[in-house]
Every structure is written in C-alpha cells, then in structure tokens.
C-alpha positions as CSV (number, residue, x, y, z in Angstrom):
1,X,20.1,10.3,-17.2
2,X,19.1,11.4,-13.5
3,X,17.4,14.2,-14.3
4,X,14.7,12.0,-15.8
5,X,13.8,9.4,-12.9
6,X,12.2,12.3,-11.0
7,X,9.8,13.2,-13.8
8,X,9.2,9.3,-15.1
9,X,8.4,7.8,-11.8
10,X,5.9,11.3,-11.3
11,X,4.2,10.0,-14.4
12,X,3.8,6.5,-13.4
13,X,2.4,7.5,-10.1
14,X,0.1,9.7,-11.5
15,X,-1.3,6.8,-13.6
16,X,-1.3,4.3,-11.2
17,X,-4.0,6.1,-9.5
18,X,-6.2,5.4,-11.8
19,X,-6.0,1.8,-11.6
20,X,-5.9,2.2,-7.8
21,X,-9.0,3.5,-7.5
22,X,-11.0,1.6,-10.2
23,X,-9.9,-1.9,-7.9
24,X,-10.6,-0.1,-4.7
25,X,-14.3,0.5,-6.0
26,X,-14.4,-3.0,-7.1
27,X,-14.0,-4.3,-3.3
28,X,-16.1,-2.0,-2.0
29,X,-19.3,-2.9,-5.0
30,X,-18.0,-6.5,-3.6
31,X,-18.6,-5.7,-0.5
32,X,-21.6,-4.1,-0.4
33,X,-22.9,-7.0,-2.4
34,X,-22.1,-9.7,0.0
35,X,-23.5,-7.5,3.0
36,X,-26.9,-7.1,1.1
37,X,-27.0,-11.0,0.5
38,X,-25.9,-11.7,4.5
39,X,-22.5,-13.0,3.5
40,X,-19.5,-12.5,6.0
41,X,-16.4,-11.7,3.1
42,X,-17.0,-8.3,4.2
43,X,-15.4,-8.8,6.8
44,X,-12.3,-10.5,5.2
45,X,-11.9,-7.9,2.2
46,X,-11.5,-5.5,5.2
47,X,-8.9,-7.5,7.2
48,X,-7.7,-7.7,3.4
49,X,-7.5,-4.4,3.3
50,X,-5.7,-3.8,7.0
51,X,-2.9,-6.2,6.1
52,X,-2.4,-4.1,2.9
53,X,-2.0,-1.2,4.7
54,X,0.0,-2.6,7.5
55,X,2.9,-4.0,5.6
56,X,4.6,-2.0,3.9
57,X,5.0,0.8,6.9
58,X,6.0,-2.0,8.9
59,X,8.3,-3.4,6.3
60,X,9.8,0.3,5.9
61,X,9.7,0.6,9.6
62,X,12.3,-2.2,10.0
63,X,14.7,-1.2,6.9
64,X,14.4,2.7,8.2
65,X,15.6,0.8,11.7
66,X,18.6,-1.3,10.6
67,X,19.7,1.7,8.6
68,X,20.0,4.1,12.1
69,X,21.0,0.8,13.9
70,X,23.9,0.5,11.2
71,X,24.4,4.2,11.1
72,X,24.5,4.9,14.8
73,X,27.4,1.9,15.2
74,X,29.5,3.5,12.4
75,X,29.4,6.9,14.0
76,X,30.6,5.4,16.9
C-alpha cells in the first residue's frame, strides 16, 4: 500500500497546479481592475497574498523547532 502514496500524492500535486494558477490569475485581473478604476484592494489582495505565503513556513518553522527541541532533550 506504500508504494502507492508517493505516486498518488505526485498526481494530485501535479493537478493542483492547475487550479493554482487559474485563481492566482483571477487576483491579479482583480487587481489590475481595481488599480485602473483608483481603488485601494490592491493593496489588500497583496497583504492577502503575504500572509499566504508567510504562514505556513512559519507554521513549519515552529513544528520543525519542537521536533529538534524534543529531539535534542531525548539525546540527552
């Protein structure tokens, strides 16, 4: 049953992307848009797009540091 995950979740990934980049050019026709008519939600679909991006490698950050925390005390 393991030697299946690998090649499943490669699939999945590879059609995520699709839908990835199909919303990604939704924002940015969004965007444009609201800069053409003088509106300011550019501004917020980019601090949008900052917390998206800044999440999850922080999230990871602080699992990947309890881990070695943990780790580093069991060695001990």
């Amino acid at each position: 049953m393991g030697k299946y995950i690998k090649p499943v979740l490669t699939c999945c990934f590879l059609i995520a992307q699709f839908w990835a980049s199909a919303q990604c050019a939704m924002c940015k026709a969004t965007a444009e848009q609201s800069i053409e008519q003088g509106s300011t939600s550019a501004q917020w679909i980019n601090g949008g797009v900052i917390y998206m991006l800044v999440v999850p490698y922080l999230a990871i950050g602080i699992i990947f540091y309890k881990w070695y925390k943990q780790y580093k005390k069991e060695k001990n």
